[in-house]
C-alpha positions as CSV (number, residue, x, y, z in Angstrom):
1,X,106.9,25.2,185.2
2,X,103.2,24.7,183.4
3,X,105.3,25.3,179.9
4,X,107.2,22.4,180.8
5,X,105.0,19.8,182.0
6,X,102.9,21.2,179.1
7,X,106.0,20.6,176.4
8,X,106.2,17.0,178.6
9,X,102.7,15.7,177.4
10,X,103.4,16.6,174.2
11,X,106.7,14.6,173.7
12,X,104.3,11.5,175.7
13,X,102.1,11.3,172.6
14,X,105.1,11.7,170.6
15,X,107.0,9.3,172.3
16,X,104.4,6.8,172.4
17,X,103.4,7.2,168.5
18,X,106.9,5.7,167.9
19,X,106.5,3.6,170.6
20,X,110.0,4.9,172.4
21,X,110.8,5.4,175.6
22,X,112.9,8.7,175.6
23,X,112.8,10.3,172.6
24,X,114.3,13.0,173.5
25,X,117.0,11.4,176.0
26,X,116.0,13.7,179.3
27,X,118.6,13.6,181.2
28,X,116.0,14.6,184.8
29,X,112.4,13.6,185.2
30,X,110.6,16.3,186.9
31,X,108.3,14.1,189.5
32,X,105.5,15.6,191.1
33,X,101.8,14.2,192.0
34,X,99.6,17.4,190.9
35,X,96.3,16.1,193.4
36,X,93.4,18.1,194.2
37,X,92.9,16.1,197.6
38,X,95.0,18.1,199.7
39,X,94.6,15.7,202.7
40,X,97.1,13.0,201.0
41,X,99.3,11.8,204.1
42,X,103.3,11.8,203.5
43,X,103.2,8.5,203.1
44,X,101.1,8.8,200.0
45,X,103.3,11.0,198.2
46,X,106.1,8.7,199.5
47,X,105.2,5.4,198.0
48,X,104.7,7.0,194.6
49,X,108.0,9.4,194.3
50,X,109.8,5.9,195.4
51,X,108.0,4.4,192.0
52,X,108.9,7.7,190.0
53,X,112.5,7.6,191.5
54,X,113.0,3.8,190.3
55,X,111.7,4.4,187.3
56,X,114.1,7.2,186.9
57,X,117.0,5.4,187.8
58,X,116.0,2.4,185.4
59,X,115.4,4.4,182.7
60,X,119.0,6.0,183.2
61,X,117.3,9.7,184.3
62,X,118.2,11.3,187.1
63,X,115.0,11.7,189.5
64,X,114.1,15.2,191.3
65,X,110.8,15.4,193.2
66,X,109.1,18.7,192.3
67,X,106.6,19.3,196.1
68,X,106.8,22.7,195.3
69,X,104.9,24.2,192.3
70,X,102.1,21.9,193.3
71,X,99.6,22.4,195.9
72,X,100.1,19.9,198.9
73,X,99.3,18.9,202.4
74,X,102.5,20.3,203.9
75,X,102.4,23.7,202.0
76,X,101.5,26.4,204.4
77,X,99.8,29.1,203.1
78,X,101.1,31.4,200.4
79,X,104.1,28.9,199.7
80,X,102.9,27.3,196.8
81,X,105.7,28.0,194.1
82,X,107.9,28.8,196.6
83,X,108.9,26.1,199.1
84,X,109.8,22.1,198.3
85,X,108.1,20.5,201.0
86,X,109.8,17.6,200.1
87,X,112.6,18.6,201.3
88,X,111.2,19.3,204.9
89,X,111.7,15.9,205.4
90,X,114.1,14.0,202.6
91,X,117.0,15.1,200.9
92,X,116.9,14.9,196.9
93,X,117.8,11.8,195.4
94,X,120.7,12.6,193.3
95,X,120.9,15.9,195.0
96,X,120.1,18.1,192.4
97,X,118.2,20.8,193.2
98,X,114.4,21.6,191.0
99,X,115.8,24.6,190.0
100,X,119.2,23.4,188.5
101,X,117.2,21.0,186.6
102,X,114.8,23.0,185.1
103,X,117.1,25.9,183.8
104,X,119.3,22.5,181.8
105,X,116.8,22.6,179.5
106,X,117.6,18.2,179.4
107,X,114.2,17.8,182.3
108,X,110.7,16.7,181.5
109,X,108.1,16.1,184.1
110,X,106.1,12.9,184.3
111,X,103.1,12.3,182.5
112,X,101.2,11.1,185.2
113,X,100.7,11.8,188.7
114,X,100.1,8.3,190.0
115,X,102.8,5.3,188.1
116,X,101.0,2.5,187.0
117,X,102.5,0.6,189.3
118,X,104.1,1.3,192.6
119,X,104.6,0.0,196.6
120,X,100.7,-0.7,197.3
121,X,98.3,-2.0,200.5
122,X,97.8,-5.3,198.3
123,X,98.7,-8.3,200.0
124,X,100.7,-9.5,196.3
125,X,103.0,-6.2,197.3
126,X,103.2,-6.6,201.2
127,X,103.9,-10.0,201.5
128,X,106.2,-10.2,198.7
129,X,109.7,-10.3,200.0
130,X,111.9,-9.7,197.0
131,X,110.1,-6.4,196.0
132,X,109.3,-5.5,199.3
133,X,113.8,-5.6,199.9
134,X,113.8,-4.1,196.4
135,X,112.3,-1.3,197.2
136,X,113.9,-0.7,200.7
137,X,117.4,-1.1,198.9
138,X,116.1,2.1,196.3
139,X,114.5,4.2,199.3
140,X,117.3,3.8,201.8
141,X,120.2,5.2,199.0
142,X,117.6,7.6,197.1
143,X,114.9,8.8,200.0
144,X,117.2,10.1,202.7
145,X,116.3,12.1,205.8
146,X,117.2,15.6,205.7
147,X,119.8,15.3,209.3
148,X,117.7,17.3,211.3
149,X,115.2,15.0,210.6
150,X,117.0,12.4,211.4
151,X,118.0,13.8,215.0
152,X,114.4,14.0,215.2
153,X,113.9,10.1,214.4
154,X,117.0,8.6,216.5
155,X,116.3,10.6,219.3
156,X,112.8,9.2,219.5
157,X,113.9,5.6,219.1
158,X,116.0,5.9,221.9
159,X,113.8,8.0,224.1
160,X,111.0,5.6,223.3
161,X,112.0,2.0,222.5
162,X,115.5,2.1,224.3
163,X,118.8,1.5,223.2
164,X,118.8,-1.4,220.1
165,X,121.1,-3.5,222.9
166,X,118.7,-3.1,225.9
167,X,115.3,-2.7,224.5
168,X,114.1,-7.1,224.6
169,X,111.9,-8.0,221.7
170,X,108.8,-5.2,220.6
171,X,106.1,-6.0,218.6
172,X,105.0,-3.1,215.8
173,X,101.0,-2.2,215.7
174,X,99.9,0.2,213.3
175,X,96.2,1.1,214.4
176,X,93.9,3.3,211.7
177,X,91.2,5.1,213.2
178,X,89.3,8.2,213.5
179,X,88.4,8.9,209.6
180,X,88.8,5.3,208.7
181,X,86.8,3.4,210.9
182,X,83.9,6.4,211.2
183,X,83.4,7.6,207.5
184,X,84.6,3.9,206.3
185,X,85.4,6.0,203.1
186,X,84.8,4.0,200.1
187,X,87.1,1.8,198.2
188,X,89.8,2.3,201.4
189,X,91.3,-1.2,203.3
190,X,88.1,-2.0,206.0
191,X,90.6,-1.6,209.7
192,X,90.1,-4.7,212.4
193,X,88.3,-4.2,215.1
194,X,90.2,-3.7,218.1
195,X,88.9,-7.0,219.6
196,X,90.4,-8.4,216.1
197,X,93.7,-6.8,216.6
198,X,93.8,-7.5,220.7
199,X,93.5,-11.2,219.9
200,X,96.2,-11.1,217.0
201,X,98.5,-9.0,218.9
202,X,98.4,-11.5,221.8
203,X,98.7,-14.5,219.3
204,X,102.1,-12.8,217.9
205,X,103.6,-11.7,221.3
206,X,103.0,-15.2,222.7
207,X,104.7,-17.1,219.5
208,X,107.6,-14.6,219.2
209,X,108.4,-13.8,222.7
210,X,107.5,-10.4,222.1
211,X,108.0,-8.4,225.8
212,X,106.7,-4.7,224.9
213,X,104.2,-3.2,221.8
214,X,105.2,0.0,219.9
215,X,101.7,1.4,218.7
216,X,101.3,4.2,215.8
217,X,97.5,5.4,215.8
218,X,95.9,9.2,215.4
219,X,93.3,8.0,217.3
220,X,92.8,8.9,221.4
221,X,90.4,6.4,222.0
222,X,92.4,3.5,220.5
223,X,95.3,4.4,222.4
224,X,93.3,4.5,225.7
225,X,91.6,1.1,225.1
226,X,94.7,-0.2,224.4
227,X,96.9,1.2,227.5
228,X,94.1,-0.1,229.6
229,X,94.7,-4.0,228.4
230,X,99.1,-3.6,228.1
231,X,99.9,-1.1,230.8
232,X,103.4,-0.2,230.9
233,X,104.2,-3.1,228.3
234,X,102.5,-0.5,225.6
235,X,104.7,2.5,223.7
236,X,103.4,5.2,222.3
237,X,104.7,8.5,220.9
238,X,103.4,11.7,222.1
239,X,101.6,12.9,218.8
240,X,98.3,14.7,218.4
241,X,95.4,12.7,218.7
242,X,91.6,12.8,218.2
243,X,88.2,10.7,218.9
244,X,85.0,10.9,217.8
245,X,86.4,12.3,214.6
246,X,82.7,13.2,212.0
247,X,84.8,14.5,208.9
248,X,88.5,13.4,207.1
249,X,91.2,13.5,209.7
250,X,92.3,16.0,206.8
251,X,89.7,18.4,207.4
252,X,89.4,18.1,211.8
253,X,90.6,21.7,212.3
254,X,91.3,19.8,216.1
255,X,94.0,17.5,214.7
256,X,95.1,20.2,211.3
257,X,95.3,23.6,212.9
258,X,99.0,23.2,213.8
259,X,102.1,23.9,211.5
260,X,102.0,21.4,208.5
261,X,105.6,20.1,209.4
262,X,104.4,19.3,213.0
263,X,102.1,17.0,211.7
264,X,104.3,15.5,209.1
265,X,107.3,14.7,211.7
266,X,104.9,13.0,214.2
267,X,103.5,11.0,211.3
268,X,107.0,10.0,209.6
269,X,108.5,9.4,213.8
270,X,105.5,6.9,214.2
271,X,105.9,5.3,210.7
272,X,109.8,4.8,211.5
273,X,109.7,3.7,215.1
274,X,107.4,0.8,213.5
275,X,109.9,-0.1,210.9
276,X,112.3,-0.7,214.4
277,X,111.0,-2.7,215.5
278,X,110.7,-6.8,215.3
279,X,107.9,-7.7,213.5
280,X,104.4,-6.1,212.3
281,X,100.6,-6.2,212.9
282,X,98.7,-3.9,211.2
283,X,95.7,-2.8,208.6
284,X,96.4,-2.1,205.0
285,X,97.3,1.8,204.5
286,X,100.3,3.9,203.2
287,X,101.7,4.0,206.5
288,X,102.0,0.3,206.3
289,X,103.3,0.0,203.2
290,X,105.9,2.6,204.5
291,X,107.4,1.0,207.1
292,X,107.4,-2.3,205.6
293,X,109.9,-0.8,202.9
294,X,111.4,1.1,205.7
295,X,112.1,-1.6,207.9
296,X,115.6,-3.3,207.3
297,X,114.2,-6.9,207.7
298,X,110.5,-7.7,209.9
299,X,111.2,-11.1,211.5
300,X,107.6,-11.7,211.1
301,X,104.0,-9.5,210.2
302,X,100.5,-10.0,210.1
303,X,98.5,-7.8,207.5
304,X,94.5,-7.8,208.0
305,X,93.2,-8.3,204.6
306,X,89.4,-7.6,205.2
307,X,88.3,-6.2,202.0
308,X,87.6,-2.5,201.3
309,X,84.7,-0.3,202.3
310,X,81.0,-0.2,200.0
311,X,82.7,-2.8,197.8
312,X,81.1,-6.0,199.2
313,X,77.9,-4.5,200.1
314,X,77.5,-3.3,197.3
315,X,78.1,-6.4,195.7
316,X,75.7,-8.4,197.8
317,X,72.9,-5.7,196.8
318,X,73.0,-6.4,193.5
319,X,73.3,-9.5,193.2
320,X,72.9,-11.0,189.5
321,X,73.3,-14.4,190.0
């Protein structure tokens, strides 16, 4: 594997000397994201194997995603080299295994972890409709649950927001805390408050006749605030939650010290319920970027754009005008 992604960088400088593409016309790019932060969320690696997996595609490769000779989240211990934790959750894209297209000797990996450009929490990306349905159309053919998976996801819709036929109108919240909101880690979206996102959240079930609210949040508190204003009108999943959180969420042995696919599942059941249902309030994070490829079609959403942690302050401290 390391001789390979080595041999990859090479032909990169080679490749872009003679300012061409594919040199060497791979037929499979290798796609991995080699990260030392192992608290990246799914949803992190998702949006950026999506960009890998249309680049493939449009530079007439086939994509496989490589999640397992690189250290990640979802690895449990000693697995690293030997399980694809990718494919915990999604099938491959062209179904082709690692394996088979490593020993074709026609595979190169990416040069870089993270594309240039890929599904992102800016506004340009979130409110633009044509990529946004671009970008659904590439992950529902090319990012597909593995079935048990999606037992696991169906069986929660129903359980939780009722059959598609019966369940009225329900309004999608995604609510960031814990980590996000404590730390405010730098450079990361800046969450509402939840007086902010009460106030919106009535606004939008008010103008679009909205009768229940689906919430997604890791965070206990949140979740109690916000039963205690909807009542029975409020759905929630059952996931692992936390308050009071002084680290990462990532490094909370409360909210980690279970088996990494647990926590993955409850994360991607929470991001999918969202995409189910009729429109979307929520802060800017991967989750939301996510569902909002995820979902078929969002009749209408409201994403908080309220800058991003340190940057602003900073700003205003040094001032040098």
């Amino acid at each position: 594997m390391n001789i390979n992604c080595k041999a990859s960088a090479l032909i990169r400088k080679i490749e872009e000397h003679y300012q061409k593409d594919n040199l060497f016309n791979s037929q499979y790019l290798i796609i991995k994201r080699d990260c030392e932060n192992s608290g990246l969320g799914l949803f992190a690696y998702y949006v950026t194997m999506l960009a890998r997996i249309e680049y493939a595609l449009r530079h007439q490769m086939i994509p496989v995603i490589d999640m397992k000779n690189y250290a990640n989240t979802f690895h449990k211990k000693n697995e690293v080299g030997k399980v694809n934790t990718w494919e915990l959750f999604f099938e491959q894209p062209c179904n082709v295994s690692l394996e088979e297209a490593l020993k074709s000797g026609k595979a190169r990996y990416v040069w870089d972890d993270i594309p240039a450009y890929h599904p992102n929490d800016s506004l340009d990306f979130l409110y633009n409709d044509d990529i946004v349905s671009y970008y659904h159309a590439v992950a529902e053919k090319y990012i597909r649950f593995q079935p048990d998976v999606l037992e696991v996801l169906q069986r929660k819709e129903k359980e939780i927001l009722g059959a598609p036929d019966k369940r009225g109108r329900v309004l999608g919240v995604l609510a960031r805390g814990t980590d996000y909101t404590g730390l405010k880690p730098y450079y990361n979206p800046i969450q509402p408050e939840l007086e902010q996102l009460i106030r919106v959240i009535d606004e939008y079930c008010t103008r679009y006749s909205c009768e229940r609210i689906f919430v997604a949040t890791e965070d206990a508190e949140i979740l109690e605030k916000l039963i205690r204003v909807y009542g029975s009108r409020l759905l929630y999943t059952d996931q692992k939650r936390v308050s009071k959180v002084t680290t990462y969420l990532y490094e909370n042995q409360e909210f980690t010290d279970r088996e990494p696919f647990e926590r993955g599942i409850e994360y991607l059941t929470s991001i999918y319920l969202l995409s189910q249902c009729n429109g979307l309030i929520a802060g800017r994070t991967s989750g939301t970027v996510g569902t909002c490829i995820m979902a078929d079609h969002y009749e209408f959403r409201y994403i908080f754009s309220l800058g991003r942690y340190g940057i602003e302050d900073e700003m205003l401290r040094h001032k040098c005008l």
